[in-house]
N, C-alpha and C positions, 0 to 999 in steps of 0.2 A: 630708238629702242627697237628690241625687236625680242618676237613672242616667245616665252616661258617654256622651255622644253617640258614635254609630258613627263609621270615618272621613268624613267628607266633611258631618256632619248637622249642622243649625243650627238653636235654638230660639230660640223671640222674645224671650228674656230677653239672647242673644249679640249683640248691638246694642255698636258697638264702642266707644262710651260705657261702656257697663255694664261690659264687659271690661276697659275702662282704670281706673274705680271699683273692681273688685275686687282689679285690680294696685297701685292705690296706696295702698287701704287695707292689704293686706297687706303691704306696704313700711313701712307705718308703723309697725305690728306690728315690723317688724324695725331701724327707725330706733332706739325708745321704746327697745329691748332690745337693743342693739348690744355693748356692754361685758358684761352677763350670756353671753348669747350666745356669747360668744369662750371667756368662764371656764370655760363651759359643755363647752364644745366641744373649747377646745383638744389635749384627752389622747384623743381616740378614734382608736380606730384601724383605719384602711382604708384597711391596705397592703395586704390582700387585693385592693381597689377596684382602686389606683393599680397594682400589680402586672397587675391582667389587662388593663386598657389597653395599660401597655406591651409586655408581653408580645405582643400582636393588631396591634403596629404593624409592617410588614413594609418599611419605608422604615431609610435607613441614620438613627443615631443622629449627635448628638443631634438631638431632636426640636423641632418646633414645636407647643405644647400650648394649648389655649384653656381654662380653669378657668369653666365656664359655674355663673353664681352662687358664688363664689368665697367669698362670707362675708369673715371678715376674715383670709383669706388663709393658714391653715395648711398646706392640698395647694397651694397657689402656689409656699409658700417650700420643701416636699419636692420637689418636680417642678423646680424651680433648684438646690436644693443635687443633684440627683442630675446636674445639668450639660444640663437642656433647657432652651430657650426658653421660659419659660411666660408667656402674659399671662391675666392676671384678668377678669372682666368682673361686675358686680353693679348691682341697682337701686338699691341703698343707699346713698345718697352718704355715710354713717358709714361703711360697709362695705368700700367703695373709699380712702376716704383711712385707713382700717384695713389693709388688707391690704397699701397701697400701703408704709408707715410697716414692715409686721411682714416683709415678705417682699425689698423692694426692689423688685420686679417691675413693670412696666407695667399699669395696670389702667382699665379702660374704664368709666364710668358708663353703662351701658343698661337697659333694663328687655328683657325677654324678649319684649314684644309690640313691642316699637318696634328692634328688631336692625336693627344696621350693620356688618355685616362686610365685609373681606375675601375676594373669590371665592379660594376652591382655594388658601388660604393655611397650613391647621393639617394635621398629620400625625394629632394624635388630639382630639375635647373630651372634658372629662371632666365630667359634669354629675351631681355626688353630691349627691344630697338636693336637688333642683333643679326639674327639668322638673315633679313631682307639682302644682308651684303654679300651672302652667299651666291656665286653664278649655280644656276638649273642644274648644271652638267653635273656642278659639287654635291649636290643640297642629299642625296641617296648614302654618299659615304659620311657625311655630318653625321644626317641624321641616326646613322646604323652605330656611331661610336658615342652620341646620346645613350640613344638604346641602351648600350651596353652597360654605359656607366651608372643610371639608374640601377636601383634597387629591385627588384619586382614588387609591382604596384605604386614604385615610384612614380612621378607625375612628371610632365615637360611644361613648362609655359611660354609662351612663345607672343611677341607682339611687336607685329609689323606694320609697315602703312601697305596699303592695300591697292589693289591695281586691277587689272584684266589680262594679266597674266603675261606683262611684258617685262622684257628687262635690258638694262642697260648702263650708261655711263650717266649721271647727271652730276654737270660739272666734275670734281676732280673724284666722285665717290660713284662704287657698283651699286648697284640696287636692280631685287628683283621685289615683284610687285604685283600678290595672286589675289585672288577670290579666294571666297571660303570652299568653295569644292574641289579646288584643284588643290589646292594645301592640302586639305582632307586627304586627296589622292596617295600628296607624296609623304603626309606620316602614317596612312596605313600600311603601305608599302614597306616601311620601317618599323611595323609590326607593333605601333599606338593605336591605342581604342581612343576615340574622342570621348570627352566628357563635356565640354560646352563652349560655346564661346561667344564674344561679344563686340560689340565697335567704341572707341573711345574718342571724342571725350565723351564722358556721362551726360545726357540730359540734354543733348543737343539732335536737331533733327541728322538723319545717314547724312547725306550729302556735307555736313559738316565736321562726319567721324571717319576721320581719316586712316583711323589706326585699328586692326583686324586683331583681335587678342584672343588667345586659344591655348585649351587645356587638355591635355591627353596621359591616357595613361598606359606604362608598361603595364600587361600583364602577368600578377603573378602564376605559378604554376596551376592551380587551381580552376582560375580563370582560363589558360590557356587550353586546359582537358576540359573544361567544360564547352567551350565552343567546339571542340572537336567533335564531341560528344552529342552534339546539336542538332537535329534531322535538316537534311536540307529545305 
């Protein structure tokens, strides 16, 4: 493994080739394993997750929801049976005609380096166990085409396993792997305000909570003039 580029820093390995090599090898990682994956997955639970999103959303219900990296679709189909809008979004073409099949929902084939959103379109995304497979080099233009596609005052959530700010190959999948101040760094820089966050699972001591879960928000206009406005 080797250390978490700062916001904005680029090594010569970040060549946008290489970035796209490592996004579709680990795609394929999740192609080969799509069926496991699901069996795997299905029964976990983060309502804890799905709960503090909604809860950070300050727009009237129901919601318009982006499931970023959606897998094959189990928070798609919670996030519709509770009566929001959700659409999916995954590199997986297994993964999308999965979730598309389990949940009903609308679901988008993209990969996280190549995003085509909608401006100022979702109230919240919900990006669980997701953004981590983003390389450093990427994670500035991700996050700027989040941004975008929020609402103003929409929210991002975001939950990763957690690191010291290294990143690398483990086995056949990418993973980067920060602190909570260095994430901090790279969605302020993508022009989120935190609102809180936490380690999971629930109720167990740190060193067992493996996974860094975090809530930000666009600001709407209001918000934006008013920090302007701010004395230093």
């Amino acid at each position: 493994m080797r250390e978490a580029n700062d916001p904005g820093a680029h090594g010569a390995d970040d060549a946008p080739g290489a970035l796209d090599g490592i996004t579709r090898r680990t795609l394929a990682h999740y192609e080969r394993n799509a069926r496991q994956f699901f069996a795997g997955t299905i029964d976990h639970d983060v309502s804890q997750n799905i709960g503090a999103l909604l809860a950070a959303i300050e727009a009237p219900a129901p919601f318009t929801l982006l499931d970023l990296g959606c897998g094959p679709g189990r928070d798609l189909k919670t996030f519709s049976t509770l009566g929001h809008r959700a659409v999916g979004l995954d590199g997986s073409a297994e993964f999308v005609a999965m979730a598309r099949a389990y949940s009903g929902c609308e679901v988008w084939h993209q990969d996280f380096l190549h995003l085509d959103l909608p401006p100022d379109s979702f109230d919240g995304v919900f990006a669980n166990a997701s953004l981590f497979h983003v390389p450093s080099a990427a994670l500035p233009e991700v996050l700027a085409a989040l941004h975008g596609a929020l609402k103003p005052g929409g929210v991002l959530f975001s939950s990763n396993p957690r690191g010291h700010n290294e990143e690398g190959w483990n086995g056949p999948r990418y993973g980067s792997y920060y602190d909570y101040p260095t994430w901090e760094r790279h969605l302020a820089v993508a022009g989120f305000v935190p609102l809180h966050h936490y380690y999971r699972p629930e109720g167990l001591p740190r060193e067992q909570q493996p996974w860094l879960a975090s809530l930000w928000r666009k600001p709407n206009v209001n918000q934006r003039t008013e920090r302007s406005n701010h004395p230093a």
